[in-house]
Structure formats: C-alpha cells, structure tokens
C-alpha positions in Angstrom: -21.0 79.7 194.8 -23.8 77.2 195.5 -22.4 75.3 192.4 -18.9 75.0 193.5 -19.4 74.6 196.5 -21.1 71.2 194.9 -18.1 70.4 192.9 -15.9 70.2 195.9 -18.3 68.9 198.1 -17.9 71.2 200.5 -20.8 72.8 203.2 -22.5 75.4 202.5 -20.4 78.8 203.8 -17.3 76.3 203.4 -15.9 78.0 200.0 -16.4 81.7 201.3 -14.1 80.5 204.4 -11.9 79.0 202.0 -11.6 82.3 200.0 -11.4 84.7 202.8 -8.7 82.2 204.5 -6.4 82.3 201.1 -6.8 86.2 200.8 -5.9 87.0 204.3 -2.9 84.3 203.7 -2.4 85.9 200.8 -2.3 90.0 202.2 -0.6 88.8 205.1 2.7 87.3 202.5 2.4 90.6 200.7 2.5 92.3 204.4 5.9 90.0 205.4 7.5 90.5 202.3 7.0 94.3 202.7 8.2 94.8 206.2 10.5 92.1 205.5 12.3 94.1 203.3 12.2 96.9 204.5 13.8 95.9 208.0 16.2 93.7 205.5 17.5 97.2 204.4 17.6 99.2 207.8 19.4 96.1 209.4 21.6 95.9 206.4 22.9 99.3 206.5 23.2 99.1 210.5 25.6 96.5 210.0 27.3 98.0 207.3 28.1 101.5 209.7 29.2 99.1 212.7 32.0 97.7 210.8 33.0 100.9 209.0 33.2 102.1 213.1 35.1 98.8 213.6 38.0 99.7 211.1 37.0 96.4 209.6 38.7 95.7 205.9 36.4 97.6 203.4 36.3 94.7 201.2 34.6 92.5 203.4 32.4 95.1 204.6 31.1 95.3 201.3 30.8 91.7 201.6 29.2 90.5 204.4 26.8 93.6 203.8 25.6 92.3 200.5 25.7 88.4 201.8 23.5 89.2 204.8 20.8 91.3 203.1 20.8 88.5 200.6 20.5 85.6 203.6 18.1 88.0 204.9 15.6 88.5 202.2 15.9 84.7 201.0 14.4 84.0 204.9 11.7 86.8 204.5 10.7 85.3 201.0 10.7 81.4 202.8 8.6 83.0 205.4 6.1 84.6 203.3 5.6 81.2 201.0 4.9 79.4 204.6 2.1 82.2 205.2 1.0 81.3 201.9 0.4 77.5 203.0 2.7 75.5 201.3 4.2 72.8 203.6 8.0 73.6 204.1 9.0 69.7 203.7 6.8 69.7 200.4 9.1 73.3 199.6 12.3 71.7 200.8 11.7 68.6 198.9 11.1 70.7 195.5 13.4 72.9 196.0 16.2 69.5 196.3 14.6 67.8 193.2 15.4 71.4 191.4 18.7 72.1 193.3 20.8 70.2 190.7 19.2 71.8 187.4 19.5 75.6 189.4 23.3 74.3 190.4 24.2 74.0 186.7 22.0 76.8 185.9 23.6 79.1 188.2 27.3 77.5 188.0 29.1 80.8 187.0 27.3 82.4 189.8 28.5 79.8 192.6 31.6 80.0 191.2 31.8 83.8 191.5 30.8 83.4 195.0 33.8 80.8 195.9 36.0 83.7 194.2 35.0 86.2 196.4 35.8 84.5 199.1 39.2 83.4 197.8 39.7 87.2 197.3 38.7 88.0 200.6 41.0 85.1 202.5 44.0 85.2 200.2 44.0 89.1 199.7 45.3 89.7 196.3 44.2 93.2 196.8 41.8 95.0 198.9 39.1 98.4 198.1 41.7 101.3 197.3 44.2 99.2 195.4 45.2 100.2 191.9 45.6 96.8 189.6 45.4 95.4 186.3 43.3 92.4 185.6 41.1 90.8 182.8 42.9 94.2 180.3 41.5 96.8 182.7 43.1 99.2 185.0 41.9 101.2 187.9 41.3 101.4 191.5 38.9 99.0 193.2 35.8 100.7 195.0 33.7 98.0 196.2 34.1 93.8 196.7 30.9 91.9 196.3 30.0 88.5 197.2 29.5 88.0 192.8 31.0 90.9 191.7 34.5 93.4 192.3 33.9 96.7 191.2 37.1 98.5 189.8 37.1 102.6 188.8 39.1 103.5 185.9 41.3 106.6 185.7 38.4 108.1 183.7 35.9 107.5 185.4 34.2 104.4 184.0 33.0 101.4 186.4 34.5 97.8 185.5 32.2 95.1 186.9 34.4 91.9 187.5 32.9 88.4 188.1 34.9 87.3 191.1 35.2 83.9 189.8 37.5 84.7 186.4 38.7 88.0 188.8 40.3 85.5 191.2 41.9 82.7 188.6 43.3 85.1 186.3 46.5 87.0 186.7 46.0 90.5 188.5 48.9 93.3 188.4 48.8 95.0 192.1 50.2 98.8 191.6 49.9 99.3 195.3 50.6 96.2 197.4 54.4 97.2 197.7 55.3 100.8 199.3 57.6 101.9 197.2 58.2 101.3 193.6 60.7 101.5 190.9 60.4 104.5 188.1 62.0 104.5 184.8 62.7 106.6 181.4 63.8 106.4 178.3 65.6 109.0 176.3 67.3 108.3 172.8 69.5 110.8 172.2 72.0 111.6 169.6 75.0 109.6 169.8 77.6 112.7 169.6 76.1 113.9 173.2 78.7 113.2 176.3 77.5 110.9 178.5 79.1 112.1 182.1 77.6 115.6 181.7 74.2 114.1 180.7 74.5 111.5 183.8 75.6 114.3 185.9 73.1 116.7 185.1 70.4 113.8 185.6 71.3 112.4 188.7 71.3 116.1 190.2 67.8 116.6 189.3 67.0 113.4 190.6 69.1 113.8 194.1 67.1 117.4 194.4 63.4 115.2 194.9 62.9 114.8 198.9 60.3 112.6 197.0 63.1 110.2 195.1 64.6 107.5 198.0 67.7 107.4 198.0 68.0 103.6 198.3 68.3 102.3 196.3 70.3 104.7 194.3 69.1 106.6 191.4 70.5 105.0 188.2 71.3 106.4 184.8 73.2 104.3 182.0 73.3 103.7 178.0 70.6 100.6 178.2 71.9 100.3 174.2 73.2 102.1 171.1 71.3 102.0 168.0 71.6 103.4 165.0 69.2 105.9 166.0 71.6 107.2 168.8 71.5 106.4 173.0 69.6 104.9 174.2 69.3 106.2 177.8 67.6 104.3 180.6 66.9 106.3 183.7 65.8 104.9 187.1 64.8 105.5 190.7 62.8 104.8 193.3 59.7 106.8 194.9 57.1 106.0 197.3 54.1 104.0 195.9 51.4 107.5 196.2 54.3 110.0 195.1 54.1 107.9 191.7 52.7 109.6 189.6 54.0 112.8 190.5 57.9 111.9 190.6 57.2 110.4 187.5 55.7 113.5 185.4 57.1 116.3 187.3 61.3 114.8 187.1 60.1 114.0 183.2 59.3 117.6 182.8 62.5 118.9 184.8 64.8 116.4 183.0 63.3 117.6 179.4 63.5 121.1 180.2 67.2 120.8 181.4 68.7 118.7 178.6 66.6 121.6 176.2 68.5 124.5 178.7 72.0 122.9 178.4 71.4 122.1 173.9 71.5 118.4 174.6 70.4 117.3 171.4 67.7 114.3 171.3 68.1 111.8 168.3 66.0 112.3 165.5 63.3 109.9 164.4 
C-alpha cells in the first residue's frame, strides 16, 4: 500500500480513503440501480392499470407503458453512473461524440420507433383488430414502442417491426362493421337457374344474421366449359363473419344435395 501510495504521491491513509470512497460509490450504484428498477416496474404497472381504468386505447397503453419504463430505467442507469463519479458534462459530451455512430447503429430501431408512433396517430388499426400485413394474418394483441405483436389463428405470435409494419400495405378485416361474403359453386350447366337462385336466396333471407341491405345476390358470374359458374353474395356484420360464412356454406351444400342439384364435375 506504502508503495502505491508512492506512485501516486499521495499521503499516507490517502489510497485506503480512495478505496473505501470508490467501493461505497460503487455499492451505492449497485443499490440505485436495484431499487431503481424495481420502483421502475411497480410505477410501470401503476400506470399501465390507471389507463386500462381510463378506457384509454389499448394500443397506446401498451405504449406509453413500455416508453416510460424505458425513460425510466435510462434515468436510474444516468443516476447510478453519476454515483459512480463520472462528471455528467464529461458523460454528455461522450455520449454526443458517439450519438452519430449509435444513430446509424441503431437506425432500424429509431425508425421503428417513428412507426409506432405513426401507428398510434394515424390508426391503421388498433389491439383487437384482425389484419393482414408483411404475409401474416391474425389479430393484434399488443403495440410497442419497436414492436406490434399480432396472434395468428393458431396460435403463433408474429413480432412486427413497427417501422416496415407502418410503410407497408396492411389489410384491416375489422375496421368496417359490416362486410361483404361470397361463394362460388360450379355447377353442371343442365341445372335451372331460377330454382337454384330461389332456393339460395331463401336460405339466405332465413339468417337474422344476413342484412338485408344490401340485398343478398346470386347470379351466373360465367359459363365455362366445366359448367356454372355461380357467384353468391351477401352481407353480415363484421364478428358474425365467420359464422354466416361456414354455417350458410353448410346449409346451402346440404340443400342443393336434398333437392339432386348436381355440381359440375372436375
């Protein structure tokens, strides 16, 4: 100790002050980093319960959840390198000089940032909406300040970059309340068209869950050599969807078979 304390040239008892100093600085950063955190997480999720309570739009609740426990912990981690001893303006300073090089480092993940806040203002969806973007499909479940979180049909979790998520072209199943249904049926070109219509649009009218405007539509789309080619249409609301369109599929099928409409061979 003596001969450090030479090599410095400090007093004698100067280096073991120097050394308990830096370890207490040094427990007490571990200590604000700790707690830091940890109140980072309860303050976090108190926020994230008050605007659930407030009816606030899930996706930015997601949002500014995630963007204030990161603002939060960035501070607690500042704080903790101050406790250590290293001058702010010397911090700031390096942390300018390197700002460019982490800019371009990070330029994907600033530019997911700007697209979730383009998703957020301009509302292309919001958390519950079915859509189609990037080739998947599936409801979203969560909006990030980086990253939108989209549940397929079965099951699977699609991570989206909010940046590409936001430029690219994005199918909305649900934005609209009601939407169109269709069908195809080739069938064999000696079948009578008015019964078939008929029977059809009597199934159809029979749905509370069909609307009846617009009107339910049946016509011959084409005729191939295959046979008719019948196009079907009506309109449902937007969460009877998928049942209307199964359940009149099923009925429709099962009459045609009942009433030896014959269906054009392959």
């Amino acid at each position: 100790m003596h001969f450090i304390e030479t090599i410095f040239d400090l007093k004698s008892g100067d280096f073991s002050k120097v050394v308990f100093g830096f370890i207490t600085n040094v427990v007490l950063a571990i200590v604000i980093t700790v707690v830091g955190f940890w109140f980072t997480g309860i303050l976090t999720r108190f926020v994230n319960k008050m605007l659930q309570k407030s009816d606030t739009d899930a996706g930015l609740t997601s949002f500014l959840s995630s963007f204030l426990s990161m603002a939060l912990k960035i501070m607690v981690v500042i704080t903790a390198i101050t406790q250590l001893g290293v001058q702010m303006t010397s911090f700031l300073t390096l942390l300018g000089a390197a700002g460019i090089a982490v800019g371009m480092a990070f330029s994907g993940t600033l530019s997911n940032f700007a697209g979730g806040i383009m998703i957020l203002v301009l509302k292309p969806f919001k958390v519950g909406d079915e859509i189609k973007a990037l080739g998947e499909q599936g409801t979203i479940s969560e909006i990030q300040i980086f990253n939108t979180y989209l549940k397929t049909v079965d099951n699977k979790i699609v991570i989206f970059p909010n940046g590409p998520l936001a430029n690219g072209s994005i199918v909305n199943f649900t934005k609209e309340k009601n939407r169109r249904i269709e069908w195809t049926f080739i069938l064999n070109p000696e079948v009578k068209f008015n019964e078939i219509q008929a029977l059809i649009l009597t199934i159809l009218s029979a749905d509370k869950r069909v609307l009846a405007k617009p009107e339910p539509f049946v016509g011959i789309q084409q005729i191939t050599e295959n046979g008719l080619e019948l196009k079907v249409r009506c309109w449902a609301k937007t969460a009877d969807f998928g049942g209307v369109f199964y359940d009149l599929q099923q009925q429709i099928v099962s009459a045609m078979q009942e009433a030896h409409i014959a269906f054009a061979k392959a």
